[in-house]
C-alpha positions as CSV (number, residue, x, y, z in Angstrom):
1,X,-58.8,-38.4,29.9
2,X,-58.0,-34.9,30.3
3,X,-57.4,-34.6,26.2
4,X,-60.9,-35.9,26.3
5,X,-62.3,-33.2,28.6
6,X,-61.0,-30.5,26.9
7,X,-62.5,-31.7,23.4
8,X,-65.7,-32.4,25.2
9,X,-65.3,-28.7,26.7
10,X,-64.4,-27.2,22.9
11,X,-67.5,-28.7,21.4
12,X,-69.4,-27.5,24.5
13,X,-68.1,-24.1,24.1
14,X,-68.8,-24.2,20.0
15,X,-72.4,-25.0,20.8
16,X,-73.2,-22.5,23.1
17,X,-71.4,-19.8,21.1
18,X,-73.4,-20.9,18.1
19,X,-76.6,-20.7,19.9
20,X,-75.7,-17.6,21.0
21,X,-74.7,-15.9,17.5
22,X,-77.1,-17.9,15.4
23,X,-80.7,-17.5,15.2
24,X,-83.1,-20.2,15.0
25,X,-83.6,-20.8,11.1
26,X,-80.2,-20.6,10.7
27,X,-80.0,-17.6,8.8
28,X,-76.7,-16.2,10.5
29,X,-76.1,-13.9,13.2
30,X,-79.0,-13.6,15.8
31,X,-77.8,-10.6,17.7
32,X,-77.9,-7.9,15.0
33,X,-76.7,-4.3,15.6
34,X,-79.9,-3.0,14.2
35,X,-81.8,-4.6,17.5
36,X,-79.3,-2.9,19.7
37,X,-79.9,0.7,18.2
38,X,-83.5,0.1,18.7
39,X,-82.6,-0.8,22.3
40,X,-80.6,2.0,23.0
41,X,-83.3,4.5,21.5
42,X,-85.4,3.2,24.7
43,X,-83.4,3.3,27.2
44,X,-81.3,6.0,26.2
45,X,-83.4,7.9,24.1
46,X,-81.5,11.0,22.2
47,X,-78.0,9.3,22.2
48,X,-76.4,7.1,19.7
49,X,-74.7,3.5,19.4
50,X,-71.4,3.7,18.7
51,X,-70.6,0.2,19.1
52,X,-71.2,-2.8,21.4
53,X,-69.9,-6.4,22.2
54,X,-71.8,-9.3,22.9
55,X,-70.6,-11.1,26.2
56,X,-71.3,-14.0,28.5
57,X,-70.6,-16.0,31.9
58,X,-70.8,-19.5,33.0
59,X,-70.3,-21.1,35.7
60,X,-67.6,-23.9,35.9
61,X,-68.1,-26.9,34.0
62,X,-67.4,-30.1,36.2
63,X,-66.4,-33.3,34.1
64,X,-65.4,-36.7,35.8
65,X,-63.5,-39.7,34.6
66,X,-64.8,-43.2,33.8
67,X,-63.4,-46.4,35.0
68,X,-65.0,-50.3,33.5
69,X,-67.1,-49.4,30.9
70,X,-69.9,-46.8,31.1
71,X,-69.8,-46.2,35.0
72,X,-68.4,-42.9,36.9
73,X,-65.5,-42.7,39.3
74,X,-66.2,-40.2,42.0
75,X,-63.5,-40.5,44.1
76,X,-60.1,-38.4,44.0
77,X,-59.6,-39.2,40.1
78,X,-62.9,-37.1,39.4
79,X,-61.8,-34.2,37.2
80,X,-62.8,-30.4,37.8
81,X,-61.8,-29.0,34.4
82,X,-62.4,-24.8,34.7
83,X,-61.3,-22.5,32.2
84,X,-57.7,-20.8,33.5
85,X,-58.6,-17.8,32.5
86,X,-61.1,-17.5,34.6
87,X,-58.4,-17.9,37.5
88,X,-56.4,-15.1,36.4
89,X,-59.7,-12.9,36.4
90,X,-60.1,-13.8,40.3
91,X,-56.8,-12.7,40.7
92,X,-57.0,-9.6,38.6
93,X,-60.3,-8.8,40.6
94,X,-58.3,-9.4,43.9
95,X,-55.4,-7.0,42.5
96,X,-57.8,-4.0,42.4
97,X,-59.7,-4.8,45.1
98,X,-63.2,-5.1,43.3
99,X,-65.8,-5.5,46.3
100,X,-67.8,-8.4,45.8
101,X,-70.8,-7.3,47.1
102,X,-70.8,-4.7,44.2
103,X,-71.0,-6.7,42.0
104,X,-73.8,-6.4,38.6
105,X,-75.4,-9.3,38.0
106,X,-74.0,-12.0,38.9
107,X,-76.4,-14.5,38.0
108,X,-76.6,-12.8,34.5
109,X,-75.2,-15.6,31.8
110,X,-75.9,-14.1,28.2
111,X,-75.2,-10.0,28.3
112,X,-73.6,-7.2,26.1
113,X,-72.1,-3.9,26.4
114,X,-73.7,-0.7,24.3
115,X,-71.0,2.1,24.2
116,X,-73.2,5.5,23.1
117,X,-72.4,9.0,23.0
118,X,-72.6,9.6,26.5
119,X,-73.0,6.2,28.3
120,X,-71.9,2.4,28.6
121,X,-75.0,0.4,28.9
122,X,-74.8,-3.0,30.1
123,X,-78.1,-5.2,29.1
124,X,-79.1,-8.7,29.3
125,X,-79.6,-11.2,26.1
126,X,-83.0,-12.8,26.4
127,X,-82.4,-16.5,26.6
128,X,-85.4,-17.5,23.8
129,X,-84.4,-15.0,20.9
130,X,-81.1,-14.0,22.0
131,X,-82.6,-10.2,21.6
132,X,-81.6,-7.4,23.9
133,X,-83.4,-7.7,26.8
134,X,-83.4,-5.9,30.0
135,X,-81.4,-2.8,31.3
136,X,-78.9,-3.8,33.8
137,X,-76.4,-0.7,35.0
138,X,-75.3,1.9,33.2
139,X,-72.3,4.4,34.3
140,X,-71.0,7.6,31.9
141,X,-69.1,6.6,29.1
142,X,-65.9,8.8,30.8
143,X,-66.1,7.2,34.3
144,X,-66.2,3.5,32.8
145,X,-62.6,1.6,32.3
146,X,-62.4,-1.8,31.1
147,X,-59.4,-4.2,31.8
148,X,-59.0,-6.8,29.8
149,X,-56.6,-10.1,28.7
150,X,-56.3,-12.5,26.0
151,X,-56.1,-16.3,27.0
152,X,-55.9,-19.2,25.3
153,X,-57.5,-22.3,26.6
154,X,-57.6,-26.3,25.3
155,X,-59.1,-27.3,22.2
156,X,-58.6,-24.4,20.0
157,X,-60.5,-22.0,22.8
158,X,-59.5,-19.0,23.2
159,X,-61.4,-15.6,25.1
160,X,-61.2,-12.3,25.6
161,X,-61.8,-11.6,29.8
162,X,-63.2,-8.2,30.7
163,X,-63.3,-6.4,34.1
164,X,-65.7,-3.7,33.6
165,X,-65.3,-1.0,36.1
166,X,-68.5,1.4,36.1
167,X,-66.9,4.1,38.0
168,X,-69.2,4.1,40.4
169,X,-67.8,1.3,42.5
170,X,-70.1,-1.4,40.5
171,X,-68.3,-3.8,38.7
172,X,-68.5,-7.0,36.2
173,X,-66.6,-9.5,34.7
174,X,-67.2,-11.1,31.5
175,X,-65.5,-13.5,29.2
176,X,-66.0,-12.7,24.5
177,X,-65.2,-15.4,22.5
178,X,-62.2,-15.2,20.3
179,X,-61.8,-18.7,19.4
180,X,-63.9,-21.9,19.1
181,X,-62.2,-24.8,18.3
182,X,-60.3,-22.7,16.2
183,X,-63.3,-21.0,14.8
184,X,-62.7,-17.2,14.7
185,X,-65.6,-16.1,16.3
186,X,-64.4,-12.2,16.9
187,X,-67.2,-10.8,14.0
188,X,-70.0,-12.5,15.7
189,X,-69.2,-11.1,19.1
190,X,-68.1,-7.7,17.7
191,X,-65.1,-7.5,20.1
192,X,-62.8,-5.4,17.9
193,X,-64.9,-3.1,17.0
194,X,-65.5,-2.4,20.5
195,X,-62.4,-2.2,21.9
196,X,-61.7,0.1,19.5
197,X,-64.6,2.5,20.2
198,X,-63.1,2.2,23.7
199,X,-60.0,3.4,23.0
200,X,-58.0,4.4,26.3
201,X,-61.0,3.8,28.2
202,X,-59.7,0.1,27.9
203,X,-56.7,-1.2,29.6
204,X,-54.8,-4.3,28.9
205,X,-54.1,-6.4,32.0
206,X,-51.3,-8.8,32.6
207,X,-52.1,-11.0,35.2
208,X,-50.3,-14.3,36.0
209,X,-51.7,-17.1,33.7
C-alpha cells in the first residue's frame, strides 16, 4: 500500500505541476516571463526583471488504506503520507527561529518570486489563468536571503524547498518543482535561472532529512 500511495502521490503532483505550467489549450508554458515584466512594470514601475521562479504550497495530502474490496479502513492502519521534505523545512524554520506569526501568506498555494534591480517581489498566481496576480510583500533585493535544499521524494519527486527571509522579520516557505515522476520540470519553474540571479543572496541549507 504505501508503494501505492506514493504513485497515487506522483501522478497527483504531475497533474498539478502541469496545470500549473501549462495553459489551457495546451499550447505550453502558461506562466510566461513576458507576463511577469508587465507585472513588475506595475508594481515596480522604473525597475527591471532580472529573473523569477514560479513556486507553490500545499497542504498535506492524507491517503488511507483499503481493506475487502472498495471500503476504507480508518482505524490505526490509515496512512498519513506527507512529503519529508516538508519536515526538514519545520525544522530548518525552527533552527533560525522564524516567528510564525510573521509569516506571508500562508494561505497562499500558487505564488512566484520576481528578483528586479532593486527588490524581491513576492506575488500570487491567479488560480483561473495561472497569470500574476496580486502583490504580496516585497523587501530590498540586498536585505532578502533565501535558504534552500534539495530533496528527493517517492515516485520520481523531487523539490527544491525555499525559506525566504525578507529581511524585515517577514518570512515564507515554498517548495519548486525539480522532478515529476521523473519529469524534469526545472525550465518550467525557472529555478536555475533564479538561483543564479541570486547568487550569494541564496544559501544552501543542510537540515536533517
Amino acid at each position: 500500500m504505501v508503494d501505492g500511495a506514493a504513485n497515487a502521490l506522483g501522478v497527483l503532483l504531475t497533474r498539478r505541476y502541469s496545470a500549473a505550467n501549462t495553459d489551457r489549450e495546451g499550447e505550453g508554458v502558461a506562466f510566461k516571463r513576458e507576463w511577469v515584466d508587465e507585472w513588475v512594470t506595475k508594481v515596480a514601475p522604473g525597475e527591471r526583471l532580472l529573473s523569477y521562479v514560479v513556486a507553490a504550497m500545499w497542504t498535506p495530502i492524507v491517503v488511507k488504506e483499503t481493506h475487502g474490496g472498495n471500503s476504507w479502513h480508518d482505524g490505526p492502519r490509515a496512512t498519513s503520507l506527507r512529503i519529508e521534505g516538508d519536515a526538514a523545512m519545520d525544522r530548518l524554520i525552527a533552527e533560525l527561529v522564524a516567528d510564525p506569526t510573521k509569516r506571508v501568506a500562508p494561505s497562499a498555494t500558487g505564488v512566484f518570486y520576481a528578483l528586479t534591480t532593486n527588490r524581491l517581489l513576492l506575488g500570487s498566481r491567479s488560480s483561473l489563468r495561472n497569470r500574476p496576480n496580486d502583490l504580496l510583500h516585497q523587501a530590498p533585493a540586498t536585505a532578502a536571503t533565501v535558504y534552500w535544499f534539495d530533496h528527493e521524494e517517492t515516485a520520481g519527486n523531487a523539490f527544491r524547498h525555499l525559506l525566504v527571509d525578507f529581511g524585515d522579520g517577514r518570512w515564507r516557505r515554498d517548495r519548486s518543482g525539480l522532478t515529476a515522476l521523473g519529469k524534469d520540470l526545472r525550465a518550467t519553474s525557472n529555478v536555475d535561472e533564479f538561483f543564479a540571479a541570486m547568487g550569494t543572496r541564496a544559501h544552501q541549507a543542510s537540515p536533517s532529512v
